[in-house]
Backbone as CSV, one residue per row, in Angstrom:
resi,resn,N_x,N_y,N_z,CA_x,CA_y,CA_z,C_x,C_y,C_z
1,UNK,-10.092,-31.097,6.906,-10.012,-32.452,6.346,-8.657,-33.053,6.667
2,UNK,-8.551,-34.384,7.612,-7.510,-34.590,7.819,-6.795,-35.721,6.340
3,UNK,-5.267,-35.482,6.516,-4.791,-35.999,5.694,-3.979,-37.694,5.523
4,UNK,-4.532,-38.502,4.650,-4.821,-40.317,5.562,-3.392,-40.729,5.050
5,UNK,-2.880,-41.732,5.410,-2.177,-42.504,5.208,-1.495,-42.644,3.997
6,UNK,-2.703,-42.962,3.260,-2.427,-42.816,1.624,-2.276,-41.879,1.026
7,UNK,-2.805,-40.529,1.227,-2.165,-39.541,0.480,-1.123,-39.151,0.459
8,UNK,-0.770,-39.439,2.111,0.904,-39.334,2.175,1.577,-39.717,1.572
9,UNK,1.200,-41.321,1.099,2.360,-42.669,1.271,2.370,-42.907,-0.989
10,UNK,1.223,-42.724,-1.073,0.467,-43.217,-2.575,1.868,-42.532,-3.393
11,UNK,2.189,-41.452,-3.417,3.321,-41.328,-4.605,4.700,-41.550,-4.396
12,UNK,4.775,-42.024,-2.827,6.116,-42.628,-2.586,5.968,-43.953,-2.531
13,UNK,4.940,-44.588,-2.784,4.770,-46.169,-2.935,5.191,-46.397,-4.520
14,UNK,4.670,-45.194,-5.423,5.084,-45.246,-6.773,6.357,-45.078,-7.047
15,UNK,6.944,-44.644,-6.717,8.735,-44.418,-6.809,9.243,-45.572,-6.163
16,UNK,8.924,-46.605,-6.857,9.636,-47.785,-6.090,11.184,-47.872,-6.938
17,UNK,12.281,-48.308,-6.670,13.221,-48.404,-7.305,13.369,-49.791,-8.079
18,UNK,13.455,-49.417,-9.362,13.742,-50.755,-10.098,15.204,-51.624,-9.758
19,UNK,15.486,-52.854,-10.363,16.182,-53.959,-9.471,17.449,-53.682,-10.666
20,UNK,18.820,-53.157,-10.004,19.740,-52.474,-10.552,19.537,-51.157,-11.141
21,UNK,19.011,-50.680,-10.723,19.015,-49.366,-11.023,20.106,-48.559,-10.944
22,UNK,20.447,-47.412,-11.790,21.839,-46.948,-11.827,21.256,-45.820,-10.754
23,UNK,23.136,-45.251,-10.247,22.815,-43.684,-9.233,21.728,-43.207,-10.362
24,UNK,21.856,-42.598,-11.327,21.028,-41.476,-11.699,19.274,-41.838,-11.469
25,UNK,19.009,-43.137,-11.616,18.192,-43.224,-11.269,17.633,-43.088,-10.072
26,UNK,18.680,-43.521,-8.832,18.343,-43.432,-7.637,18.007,-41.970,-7.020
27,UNK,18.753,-41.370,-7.407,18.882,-40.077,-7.277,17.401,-39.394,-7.946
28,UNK,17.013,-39.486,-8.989,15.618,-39.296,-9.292,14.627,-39.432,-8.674
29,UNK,14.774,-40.398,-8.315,13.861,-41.384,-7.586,13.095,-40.907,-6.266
30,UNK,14.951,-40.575,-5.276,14.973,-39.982,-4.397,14.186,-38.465,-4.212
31,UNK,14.551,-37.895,-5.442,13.690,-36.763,-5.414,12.519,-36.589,-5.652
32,UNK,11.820,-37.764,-6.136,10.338,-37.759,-6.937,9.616,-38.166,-4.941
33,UNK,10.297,-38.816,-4.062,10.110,-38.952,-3.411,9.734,-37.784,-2.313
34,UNK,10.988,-37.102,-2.238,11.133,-35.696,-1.646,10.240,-34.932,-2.271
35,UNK,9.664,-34.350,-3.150,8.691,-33.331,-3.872,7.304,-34.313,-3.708
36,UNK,6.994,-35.659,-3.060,5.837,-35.687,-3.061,5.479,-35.627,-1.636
37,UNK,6.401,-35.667,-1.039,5.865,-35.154,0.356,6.024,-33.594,0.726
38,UNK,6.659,-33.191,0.108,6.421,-31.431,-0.592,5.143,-30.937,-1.301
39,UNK,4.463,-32.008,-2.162,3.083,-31.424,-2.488,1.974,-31.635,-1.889
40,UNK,2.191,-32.618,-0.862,1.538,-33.020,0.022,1.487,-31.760,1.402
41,UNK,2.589,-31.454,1.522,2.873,-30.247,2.455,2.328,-29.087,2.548
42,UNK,2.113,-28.821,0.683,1.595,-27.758,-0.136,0.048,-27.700,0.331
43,UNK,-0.329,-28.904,-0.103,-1.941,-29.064,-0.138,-2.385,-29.374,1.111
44,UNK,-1.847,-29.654,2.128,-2.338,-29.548,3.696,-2.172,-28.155,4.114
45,UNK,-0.742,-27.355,3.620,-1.266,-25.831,4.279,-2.354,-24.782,3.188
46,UNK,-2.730,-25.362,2.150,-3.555,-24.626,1.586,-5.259,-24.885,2.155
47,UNK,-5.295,-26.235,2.903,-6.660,-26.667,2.817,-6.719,-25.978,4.668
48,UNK,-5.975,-25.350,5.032,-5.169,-24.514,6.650,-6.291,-23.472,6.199
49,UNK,-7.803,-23.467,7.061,-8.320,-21.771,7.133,-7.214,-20.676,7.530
50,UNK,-6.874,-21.051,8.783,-5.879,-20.171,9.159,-5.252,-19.299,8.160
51,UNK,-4.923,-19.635,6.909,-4.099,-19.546,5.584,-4.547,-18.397,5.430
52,UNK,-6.022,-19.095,4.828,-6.973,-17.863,4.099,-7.144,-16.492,4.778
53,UNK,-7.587,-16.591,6.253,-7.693,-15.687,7.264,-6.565,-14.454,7.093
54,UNK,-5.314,-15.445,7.137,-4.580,-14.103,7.594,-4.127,-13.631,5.951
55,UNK,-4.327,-14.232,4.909,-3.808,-13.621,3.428,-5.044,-12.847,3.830
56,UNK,-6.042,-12.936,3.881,-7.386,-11.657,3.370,-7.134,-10.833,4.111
57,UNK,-6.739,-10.714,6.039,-6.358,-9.604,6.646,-5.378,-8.762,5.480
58,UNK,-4.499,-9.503,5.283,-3.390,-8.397,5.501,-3.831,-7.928,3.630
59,UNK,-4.658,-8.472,3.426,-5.015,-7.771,1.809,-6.492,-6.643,2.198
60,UNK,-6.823,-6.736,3.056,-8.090,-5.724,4.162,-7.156,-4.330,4.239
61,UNK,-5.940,-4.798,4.973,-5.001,-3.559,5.141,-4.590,-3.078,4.409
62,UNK,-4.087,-3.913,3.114,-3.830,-2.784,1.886,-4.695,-2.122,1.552
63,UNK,-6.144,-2.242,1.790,-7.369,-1.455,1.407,-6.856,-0.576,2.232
64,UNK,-6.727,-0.594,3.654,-6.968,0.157,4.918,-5.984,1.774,4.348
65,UNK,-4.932,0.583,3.882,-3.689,1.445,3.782,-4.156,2.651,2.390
66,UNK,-4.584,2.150,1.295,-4.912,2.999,1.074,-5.915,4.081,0.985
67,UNK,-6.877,3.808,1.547,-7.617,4.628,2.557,-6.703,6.063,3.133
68,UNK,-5.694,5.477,4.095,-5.130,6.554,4.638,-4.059,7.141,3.711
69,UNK,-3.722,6.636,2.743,-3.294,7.144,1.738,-4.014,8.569,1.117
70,UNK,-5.405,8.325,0.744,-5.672,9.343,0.059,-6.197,10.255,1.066
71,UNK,-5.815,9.892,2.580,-6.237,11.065,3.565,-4.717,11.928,3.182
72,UNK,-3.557,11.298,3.025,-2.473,12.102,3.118,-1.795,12.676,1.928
73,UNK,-2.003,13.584,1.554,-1.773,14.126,0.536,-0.403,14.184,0.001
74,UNK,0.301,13.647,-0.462,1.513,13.921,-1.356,2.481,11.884,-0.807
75,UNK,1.473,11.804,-0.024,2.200,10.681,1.109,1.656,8.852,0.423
76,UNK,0.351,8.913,-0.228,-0.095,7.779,-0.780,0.479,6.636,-0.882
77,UNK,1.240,7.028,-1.613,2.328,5.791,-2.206,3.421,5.217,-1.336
78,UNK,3.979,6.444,-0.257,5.157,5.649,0.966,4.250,4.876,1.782
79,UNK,3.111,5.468,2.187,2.007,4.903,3.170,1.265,3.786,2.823
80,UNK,0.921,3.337,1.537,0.535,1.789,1.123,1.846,1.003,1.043
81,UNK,2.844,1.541,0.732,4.048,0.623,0.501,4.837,0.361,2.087
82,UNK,4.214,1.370,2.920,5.058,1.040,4.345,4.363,0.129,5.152
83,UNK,2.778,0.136,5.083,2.181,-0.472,5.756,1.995,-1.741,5.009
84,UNK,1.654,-2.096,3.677,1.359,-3.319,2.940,2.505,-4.327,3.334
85,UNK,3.786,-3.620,3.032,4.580,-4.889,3.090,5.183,-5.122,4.490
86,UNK,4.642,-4.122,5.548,5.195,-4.345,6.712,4.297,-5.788,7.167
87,UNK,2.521,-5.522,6.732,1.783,-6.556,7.098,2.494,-7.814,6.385
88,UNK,2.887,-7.935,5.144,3.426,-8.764,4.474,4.503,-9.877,5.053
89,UNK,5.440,-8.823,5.629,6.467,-9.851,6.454,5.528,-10.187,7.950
90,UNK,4.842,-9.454,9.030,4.614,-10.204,9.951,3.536,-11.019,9.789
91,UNK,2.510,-10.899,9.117,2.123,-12.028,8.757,2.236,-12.860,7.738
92,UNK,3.282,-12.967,7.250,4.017,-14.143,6.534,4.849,-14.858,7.496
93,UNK,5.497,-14.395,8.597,5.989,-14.827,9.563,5.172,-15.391,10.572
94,UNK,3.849,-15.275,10.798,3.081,-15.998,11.854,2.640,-17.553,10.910
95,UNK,2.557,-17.046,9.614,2.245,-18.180,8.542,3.148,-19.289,8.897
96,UNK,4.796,-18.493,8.947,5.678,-19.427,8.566,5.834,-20.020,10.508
97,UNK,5.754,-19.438,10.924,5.675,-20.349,12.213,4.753,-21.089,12.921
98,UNK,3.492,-20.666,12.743,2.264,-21.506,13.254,2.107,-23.001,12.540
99,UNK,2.402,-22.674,11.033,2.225,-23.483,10.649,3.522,-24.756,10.185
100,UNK,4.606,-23.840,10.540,5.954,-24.638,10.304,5.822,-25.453,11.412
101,UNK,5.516,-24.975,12.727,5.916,-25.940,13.755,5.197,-27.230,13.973
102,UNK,3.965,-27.303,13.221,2.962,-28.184,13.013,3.394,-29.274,12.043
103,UNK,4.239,-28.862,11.172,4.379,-29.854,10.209,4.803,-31.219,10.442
104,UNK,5.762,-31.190,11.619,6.321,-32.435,12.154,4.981,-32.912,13.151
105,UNK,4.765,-32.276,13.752,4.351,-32.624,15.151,2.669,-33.213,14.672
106,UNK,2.074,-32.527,13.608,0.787,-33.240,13.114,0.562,-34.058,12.300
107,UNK,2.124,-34.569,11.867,2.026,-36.340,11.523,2.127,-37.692,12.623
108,UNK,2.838,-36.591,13.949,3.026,-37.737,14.825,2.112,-37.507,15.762
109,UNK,1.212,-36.224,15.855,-0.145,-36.762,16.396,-0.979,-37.852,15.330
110,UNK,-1.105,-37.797,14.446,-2.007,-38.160,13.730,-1.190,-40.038,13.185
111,UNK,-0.314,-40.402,13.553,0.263,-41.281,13.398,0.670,-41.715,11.922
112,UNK,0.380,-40.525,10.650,0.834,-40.945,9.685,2.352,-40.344,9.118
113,UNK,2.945,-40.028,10.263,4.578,-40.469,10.137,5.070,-41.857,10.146
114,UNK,4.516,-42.616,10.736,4.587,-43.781,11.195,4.905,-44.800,9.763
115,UNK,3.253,-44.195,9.087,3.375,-45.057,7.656,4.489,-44.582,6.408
116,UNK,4.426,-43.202,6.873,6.160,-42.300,5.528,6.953,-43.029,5.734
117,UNK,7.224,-42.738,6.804,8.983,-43.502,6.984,9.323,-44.840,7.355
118,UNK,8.205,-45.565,6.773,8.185,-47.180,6.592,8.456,-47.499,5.202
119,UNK,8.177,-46.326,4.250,8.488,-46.664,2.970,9.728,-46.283,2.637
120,UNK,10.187,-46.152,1.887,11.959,-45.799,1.324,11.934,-44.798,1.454
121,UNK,11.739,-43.694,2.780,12.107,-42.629,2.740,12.476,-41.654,3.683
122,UNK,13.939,-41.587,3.917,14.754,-41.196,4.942,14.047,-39.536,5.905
123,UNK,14.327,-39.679,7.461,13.250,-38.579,8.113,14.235,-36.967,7.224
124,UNK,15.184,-37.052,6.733,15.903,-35.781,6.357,15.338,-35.847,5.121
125,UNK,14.987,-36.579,4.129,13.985,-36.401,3.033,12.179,-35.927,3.484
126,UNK,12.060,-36.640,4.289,10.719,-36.128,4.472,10.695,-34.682,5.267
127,UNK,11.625,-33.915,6.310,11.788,-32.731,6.425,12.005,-31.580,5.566
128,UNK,12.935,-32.232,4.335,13.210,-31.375,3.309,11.683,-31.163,2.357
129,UNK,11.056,-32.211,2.662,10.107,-32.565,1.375,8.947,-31.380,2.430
130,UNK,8.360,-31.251,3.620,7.788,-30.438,4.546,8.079,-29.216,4.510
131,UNK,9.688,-28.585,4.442,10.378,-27.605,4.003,9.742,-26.965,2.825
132,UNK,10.216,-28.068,1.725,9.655,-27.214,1.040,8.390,-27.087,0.499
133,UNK,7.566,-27.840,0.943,6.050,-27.770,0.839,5.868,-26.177,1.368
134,UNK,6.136,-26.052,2.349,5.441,-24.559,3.150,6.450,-23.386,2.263
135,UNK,7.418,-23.635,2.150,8.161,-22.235,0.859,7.598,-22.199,0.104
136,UNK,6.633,-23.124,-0.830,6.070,-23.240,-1.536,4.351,-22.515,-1.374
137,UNK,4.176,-22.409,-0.100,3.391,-22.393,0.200,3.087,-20.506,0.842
138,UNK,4.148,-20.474,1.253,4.967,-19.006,1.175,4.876,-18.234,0.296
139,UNK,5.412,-19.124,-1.012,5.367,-18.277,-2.402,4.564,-17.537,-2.766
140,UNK,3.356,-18.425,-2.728,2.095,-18.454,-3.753,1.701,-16.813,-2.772
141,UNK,1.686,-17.172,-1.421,0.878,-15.971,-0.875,1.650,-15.002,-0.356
142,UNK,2.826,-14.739,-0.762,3.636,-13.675,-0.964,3.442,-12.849,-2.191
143,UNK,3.608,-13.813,-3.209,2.842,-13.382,-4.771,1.644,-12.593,-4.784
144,UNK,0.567,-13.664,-4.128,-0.425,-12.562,-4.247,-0.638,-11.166,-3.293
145,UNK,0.034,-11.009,-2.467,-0.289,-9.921,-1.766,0.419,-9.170,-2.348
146,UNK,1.929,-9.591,-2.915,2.970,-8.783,-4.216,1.716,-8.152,-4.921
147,UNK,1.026,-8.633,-5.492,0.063,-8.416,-6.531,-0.687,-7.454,-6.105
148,UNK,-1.300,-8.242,-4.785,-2.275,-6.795,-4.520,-1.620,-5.422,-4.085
149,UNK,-0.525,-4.843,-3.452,0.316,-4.040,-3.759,0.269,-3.476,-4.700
150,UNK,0.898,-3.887,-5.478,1.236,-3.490,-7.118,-0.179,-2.738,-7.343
151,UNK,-1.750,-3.444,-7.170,-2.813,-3.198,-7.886,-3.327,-1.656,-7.033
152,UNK,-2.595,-1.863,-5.660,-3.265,-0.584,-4.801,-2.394,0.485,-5.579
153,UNK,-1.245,0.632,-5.658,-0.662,1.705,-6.151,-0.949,1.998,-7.390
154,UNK,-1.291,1.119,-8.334,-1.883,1.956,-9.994,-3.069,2.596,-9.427
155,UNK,-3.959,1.986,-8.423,-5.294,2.794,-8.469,-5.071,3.954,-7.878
156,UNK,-3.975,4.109,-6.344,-3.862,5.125,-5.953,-3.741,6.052,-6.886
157,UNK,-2.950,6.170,-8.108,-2.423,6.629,-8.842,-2.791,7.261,-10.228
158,UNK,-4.183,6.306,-10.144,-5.043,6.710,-11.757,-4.189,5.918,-12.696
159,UNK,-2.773,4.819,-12.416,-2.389,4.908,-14.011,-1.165,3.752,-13.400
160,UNK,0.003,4.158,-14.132,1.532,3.303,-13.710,1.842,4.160,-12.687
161,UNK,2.898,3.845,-11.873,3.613,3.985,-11.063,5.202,3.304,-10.711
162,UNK,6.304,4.056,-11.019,7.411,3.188,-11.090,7.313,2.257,-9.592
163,UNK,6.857,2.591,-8.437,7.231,1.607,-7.371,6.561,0.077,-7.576
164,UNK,5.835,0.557,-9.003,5.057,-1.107,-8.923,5.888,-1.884,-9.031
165,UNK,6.644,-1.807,-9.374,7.823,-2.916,-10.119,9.530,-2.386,-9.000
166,UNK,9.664,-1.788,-8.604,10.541,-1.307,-7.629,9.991,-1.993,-6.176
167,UNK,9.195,-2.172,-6.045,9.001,-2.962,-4.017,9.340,-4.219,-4.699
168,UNK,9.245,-4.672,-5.913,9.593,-6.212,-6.059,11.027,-6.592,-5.596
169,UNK,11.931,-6.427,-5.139,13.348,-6.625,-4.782,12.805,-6.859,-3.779
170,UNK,12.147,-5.327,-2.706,11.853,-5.956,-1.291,11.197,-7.155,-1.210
171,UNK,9.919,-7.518,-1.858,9.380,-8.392,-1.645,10.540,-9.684,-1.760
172,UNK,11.042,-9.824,-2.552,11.983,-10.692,-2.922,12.638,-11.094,-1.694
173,UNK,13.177,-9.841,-0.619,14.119,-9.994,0.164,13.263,-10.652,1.457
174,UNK,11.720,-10.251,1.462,10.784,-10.471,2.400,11.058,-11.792,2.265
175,UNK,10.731,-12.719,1.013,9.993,-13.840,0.992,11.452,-14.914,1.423
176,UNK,12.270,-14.619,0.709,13.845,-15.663,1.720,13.962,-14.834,2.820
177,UNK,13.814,-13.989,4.031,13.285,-14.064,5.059,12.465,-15.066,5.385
178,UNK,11.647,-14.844,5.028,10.866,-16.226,5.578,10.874,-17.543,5.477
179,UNK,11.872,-17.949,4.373,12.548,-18.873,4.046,13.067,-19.373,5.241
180,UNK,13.808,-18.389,5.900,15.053,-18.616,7.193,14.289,-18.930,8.195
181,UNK,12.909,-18.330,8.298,11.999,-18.347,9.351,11.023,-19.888,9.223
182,UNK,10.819,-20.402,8.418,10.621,-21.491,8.326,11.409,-22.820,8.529
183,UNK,12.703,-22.095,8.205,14.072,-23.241,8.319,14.053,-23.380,10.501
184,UNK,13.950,-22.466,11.041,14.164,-22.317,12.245,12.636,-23.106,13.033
185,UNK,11.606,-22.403,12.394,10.431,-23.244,12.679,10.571,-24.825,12.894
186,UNK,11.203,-25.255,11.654,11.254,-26.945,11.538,12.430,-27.731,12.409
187,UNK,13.296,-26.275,12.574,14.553,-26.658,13.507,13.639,-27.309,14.908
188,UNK,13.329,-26.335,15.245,12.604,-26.381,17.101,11.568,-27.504,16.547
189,UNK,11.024,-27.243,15.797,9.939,-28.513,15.431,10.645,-30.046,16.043
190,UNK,11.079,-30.107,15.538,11.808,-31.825,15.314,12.422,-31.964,16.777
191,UNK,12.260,-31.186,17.582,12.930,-31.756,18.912,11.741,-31.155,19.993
192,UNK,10.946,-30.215,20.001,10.335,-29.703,21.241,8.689,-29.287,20.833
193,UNK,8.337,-28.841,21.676,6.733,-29.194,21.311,6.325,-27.924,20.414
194,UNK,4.843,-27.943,19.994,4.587,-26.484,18.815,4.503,-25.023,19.756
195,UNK,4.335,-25.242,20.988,3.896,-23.930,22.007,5.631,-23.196,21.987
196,UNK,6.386,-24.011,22.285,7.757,-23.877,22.724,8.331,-23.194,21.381
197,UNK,8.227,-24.096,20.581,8.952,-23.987,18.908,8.509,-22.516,18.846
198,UNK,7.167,-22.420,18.383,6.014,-20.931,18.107,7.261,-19.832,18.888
199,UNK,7.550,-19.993,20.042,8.284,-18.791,20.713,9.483,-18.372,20.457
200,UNK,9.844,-19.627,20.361,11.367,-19.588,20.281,11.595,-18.995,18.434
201,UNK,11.087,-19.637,17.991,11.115,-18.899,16.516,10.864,-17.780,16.488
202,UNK,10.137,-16.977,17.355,9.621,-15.767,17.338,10.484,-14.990,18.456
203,UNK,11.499,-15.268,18.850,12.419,-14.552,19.662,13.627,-14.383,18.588
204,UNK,13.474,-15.259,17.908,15.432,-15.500,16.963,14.668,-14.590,16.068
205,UNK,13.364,-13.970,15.512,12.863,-13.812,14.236,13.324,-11.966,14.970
206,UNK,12.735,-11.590,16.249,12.811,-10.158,16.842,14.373,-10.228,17.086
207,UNK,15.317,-11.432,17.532,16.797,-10.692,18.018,17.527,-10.969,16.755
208,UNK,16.872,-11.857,15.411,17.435,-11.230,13.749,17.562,-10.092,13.604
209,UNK,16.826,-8.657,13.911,16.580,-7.850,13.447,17.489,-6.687,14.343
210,UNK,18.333,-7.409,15.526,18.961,-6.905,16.075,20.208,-6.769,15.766
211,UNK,20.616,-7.473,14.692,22.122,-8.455,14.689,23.176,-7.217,15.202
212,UNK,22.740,-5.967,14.475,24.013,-4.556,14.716,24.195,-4.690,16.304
213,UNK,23.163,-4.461,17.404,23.179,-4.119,18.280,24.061,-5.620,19.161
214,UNK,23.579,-6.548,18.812,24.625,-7.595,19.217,25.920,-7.678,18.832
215,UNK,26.422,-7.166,17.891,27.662,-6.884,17.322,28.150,-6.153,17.703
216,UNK,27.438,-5.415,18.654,28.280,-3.811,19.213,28.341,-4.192,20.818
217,UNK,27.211,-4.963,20.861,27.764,-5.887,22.694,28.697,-6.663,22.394
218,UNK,29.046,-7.571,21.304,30.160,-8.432,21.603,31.297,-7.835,21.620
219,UNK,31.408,-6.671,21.061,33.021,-5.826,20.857,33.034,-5.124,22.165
220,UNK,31.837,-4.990,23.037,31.974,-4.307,24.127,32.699,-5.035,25.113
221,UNK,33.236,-4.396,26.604,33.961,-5.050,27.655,33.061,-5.503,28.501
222,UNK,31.992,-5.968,27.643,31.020,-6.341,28.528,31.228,-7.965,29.548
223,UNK,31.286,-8.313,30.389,31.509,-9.457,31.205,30.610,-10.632,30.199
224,UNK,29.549,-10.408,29.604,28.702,-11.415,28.774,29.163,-11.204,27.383
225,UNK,30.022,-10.358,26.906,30.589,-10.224,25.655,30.488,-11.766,24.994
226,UNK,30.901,-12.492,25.678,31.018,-14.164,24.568,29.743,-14.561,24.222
227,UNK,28.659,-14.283,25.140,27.375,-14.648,24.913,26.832,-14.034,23.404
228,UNK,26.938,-12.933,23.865,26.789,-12.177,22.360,27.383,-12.113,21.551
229,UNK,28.772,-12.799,21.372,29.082,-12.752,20.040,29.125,-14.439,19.421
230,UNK,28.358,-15.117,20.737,28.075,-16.835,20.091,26.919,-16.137,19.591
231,UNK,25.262,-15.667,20.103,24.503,-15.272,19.103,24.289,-14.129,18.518
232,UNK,25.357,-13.620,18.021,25.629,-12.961,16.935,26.230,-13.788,15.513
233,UNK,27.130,-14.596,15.938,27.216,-15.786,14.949,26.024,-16.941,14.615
234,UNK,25.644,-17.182,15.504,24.800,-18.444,15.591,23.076,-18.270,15.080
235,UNK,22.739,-17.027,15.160,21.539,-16.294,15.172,21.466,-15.721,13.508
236,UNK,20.253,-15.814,12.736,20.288,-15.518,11.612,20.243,-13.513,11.514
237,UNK,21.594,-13.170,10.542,21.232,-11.356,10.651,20.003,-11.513,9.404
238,UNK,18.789,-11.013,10.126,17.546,-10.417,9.380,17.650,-9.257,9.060
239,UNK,19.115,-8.391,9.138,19.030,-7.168,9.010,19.340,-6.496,7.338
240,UNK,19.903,-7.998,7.062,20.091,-8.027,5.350,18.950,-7.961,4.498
241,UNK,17.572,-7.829,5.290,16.482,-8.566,4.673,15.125,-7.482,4.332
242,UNK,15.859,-6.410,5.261,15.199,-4.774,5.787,15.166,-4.369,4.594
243,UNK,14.226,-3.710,3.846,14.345,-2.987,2.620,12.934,-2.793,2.427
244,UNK,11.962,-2.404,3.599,10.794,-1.996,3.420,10.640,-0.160,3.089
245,UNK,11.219,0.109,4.475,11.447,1.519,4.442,12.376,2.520,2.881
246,UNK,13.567,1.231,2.320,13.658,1.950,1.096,12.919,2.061,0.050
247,UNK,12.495,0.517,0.107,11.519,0.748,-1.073,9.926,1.817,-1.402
248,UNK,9.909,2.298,0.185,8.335,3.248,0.303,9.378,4.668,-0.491
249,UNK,10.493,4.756,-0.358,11.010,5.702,-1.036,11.343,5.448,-2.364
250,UNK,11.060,4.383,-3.074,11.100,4.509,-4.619,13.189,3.909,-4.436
251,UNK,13.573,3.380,-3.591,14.989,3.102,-3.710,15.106,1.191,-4.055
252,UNK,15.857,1.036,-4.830,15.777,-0.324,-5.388,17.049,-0.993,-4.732
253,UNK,17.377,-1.783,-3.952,18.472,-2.087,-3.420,19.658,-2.911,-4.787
254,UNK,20.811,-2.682,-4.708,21.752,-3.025,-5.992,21.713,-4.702,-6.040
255,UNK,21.591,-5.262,-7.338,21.658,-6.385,-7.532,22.567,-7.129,-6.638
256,UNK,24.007,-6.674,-6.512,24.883,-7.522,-5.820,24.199,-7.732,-4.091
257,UNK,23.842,-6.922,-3.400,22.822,-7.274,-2.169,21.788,-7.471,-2.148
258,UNK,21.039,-8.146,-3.328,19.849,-9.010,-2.874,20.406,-9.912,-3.251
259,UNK,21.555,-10.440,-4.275,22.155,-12.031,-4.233,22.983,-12.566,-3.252
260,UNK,23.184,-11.669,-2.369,24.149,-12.173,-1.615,23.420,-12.377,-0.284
261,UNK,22.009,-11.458,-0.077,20.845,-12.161,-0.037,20.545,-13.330,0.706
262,UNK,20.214,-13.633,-0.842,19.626,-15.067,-1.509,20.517,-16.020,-0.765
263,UNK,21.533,-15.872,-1.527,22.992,-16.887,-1.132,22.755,-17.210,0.266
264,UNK,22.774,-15.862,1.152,23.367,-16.043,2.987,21.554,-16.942,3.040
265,UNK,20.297,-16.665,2.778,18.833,-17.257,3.011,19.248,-18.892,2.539
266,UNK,20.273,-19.020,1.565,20.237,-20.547,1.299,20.793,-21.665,1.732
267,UNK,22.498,-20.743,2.038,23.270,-21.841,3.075,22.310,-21.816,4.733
268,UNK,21.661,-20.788,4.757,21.886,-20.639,6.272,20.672,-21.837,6.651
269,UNK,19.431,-21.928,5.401,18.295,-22.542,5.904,18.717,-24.071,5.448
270,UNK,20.496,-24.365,4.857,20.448,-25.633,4.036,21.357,-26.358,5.755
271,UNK,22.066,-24.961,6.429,22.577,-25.652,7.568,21.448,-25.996,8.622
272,UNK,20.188,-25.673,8.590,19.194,-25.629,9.504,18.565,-26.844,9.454
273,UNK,18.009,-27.177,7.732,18.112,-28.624,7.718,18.635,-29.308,7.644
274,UNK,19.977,-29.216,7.853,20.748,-30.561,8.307,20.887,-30.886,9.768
275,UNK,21.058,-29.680,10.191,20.637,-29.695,11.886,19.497,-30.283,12.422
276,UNK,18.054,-30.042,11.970,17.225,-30.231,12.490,17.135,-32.127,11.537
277,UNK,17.534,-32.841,10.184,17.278,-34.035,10.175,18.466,-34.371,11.092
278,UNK,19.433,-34.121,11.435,20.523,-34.802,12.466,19.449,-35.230,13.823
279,UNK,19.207,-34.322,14.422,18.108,-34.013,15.625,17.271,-35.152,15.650
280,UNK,16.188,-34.678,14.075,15.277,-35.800,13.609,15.439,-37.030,13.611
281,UNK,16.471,-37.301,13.168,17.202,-39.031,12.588,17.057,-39.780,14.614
282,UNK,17.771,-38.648,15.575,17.924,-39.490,16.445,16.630,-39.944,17.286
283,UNK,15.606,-39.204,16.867,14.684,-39.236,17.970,13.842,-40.726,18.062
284,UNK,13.093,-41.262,18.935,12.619,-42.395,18.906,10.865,-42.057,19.023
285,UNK,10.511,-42.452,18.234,8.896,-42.378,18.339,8.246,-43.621,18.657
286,UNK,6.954,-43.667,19.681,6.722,-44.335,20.209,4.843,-44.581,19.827
């Protein structure tokens, strides 16, 4: 079902600004603006088959997983927790890129960018408001596969199990991962086409996970040393974000490194959108 004009436009036509209105109001305003093209964002990637498809795979595999669980005797619980949330991040990551790179590019096929940003509402508001439609959108089906997790291991188990509540950090660390991975999605979005974006997000998402090994070429005497230590800076470390393999061991990573985390997932995706509305702001649509 495509999404018209008006659904876009209808709750930013309502946020009209009254005549003297103070900042605080504007500022309200501004945001009632931003969160409705965020729920709008929401409800176009939920009504996404694609969506459904790959949440039920990777909830198939937690079956799968535990399946081979109760082939392995003493092993159950590392083996649903290694494989569940491994499916968890890569396909939360095909989520966050198939469908991140679309977000721009299938209003300006569909020409109802045209009608947004005729109303009072700047292209770095409507990116942010797209942004966070799909985190949002992230959430919900991070949650539930959180959930189904959680539900495979009581059954593995006949009962409780401390890792039910112990993979929640990882998950935590999974889901701002993908935060970053969405921020990069919308980056390439706003300047190059969805085939291009799709790759390129999916090269920074595999040389994230490298960051050590680039850190150990840039200190090297290597003749390309500068190369690697521009993307070693420039390139998001996903390596902060790894905490699958501890958590199949029942290990909870310490509060102070999942906030710091959080923190590095928030500046890094708040510099991404400013990059990508800078980008945005200049482009000319025709």
């Amino acid at each position: 079902m495509s999404q018209t004009p008006s659904d876009a436009t209808r709750q930013i036509e309502s946020a009209q600004p009254p005549r003297g209105g103070t900042p605080d109001q504007s500022l309200s305003l501004s945001l009632r603006r931003t969160f409705a093209i965020a729920r709008n964002a929401f409800r176009e990637a939920v009504r996404d088959r694609v969506l459904y498809n790959l949440v039920l795979f990777v909830l198939l595999l937690i079956g799968g997983a535990i399946f081979l669980g109760e082939l392995s005797a003493g092993q159950e619980a590392k083996i649903i927790v290694d494989l569940s949330l491994s499916a968890m991040l890569l396909f939360g990551v095909f989520i966050a890129i198939f469908v991140g790179v679309g977000l721009v590019y299938k209003e300006i096929e569909r020409r109802t960018l045209y009608a947004i940003l005729s109303k009072p509402i700047s292209r770095g508001q409507f990116l942010l408001g797209k942004y966070l439609g799909l985190c949002a959108t992230l959430f919900v089906n991070v949650l539930i596969m959180g959930l189904g997790v959680s539900l495979a291991l009581v059954y593995i188990h006949r009962g409780w199990d401390p890792l039910v509540v112990n993979i929640w950090p990882a998950i935590l660390l999974i889901y701002f991962e993908l935060a970053i991975i969405t921020g990069v999605a919308l980056l390439f979005s706003s300047f190059s086409t969805p085939a291009l974006s799709a790759l390129l997000t999916f090269f920074v998402f595999i040389i994230g996970h490298f960051s050590a090994d680039l850190k150990a070429l840039a200190n090297s005497g290597s003749s390309a040393r500068f190369v690697f230590r521009a993307l070693y800076y420039l390139l998001p470390n996903l390596t902060n974000y790894s905490a699958i393999a501890a958590a199949s061991h029942g290990t909870v990573p310490d509060a102070t490194s999942v906030l710091l985390a959080i923190a590095y997932a928030i500046v890094y995706s708040a510099v991404l959108l400013a990059a990508a509305s800078l980008i945005f702001g200049r482009r000319n649509f025709k």
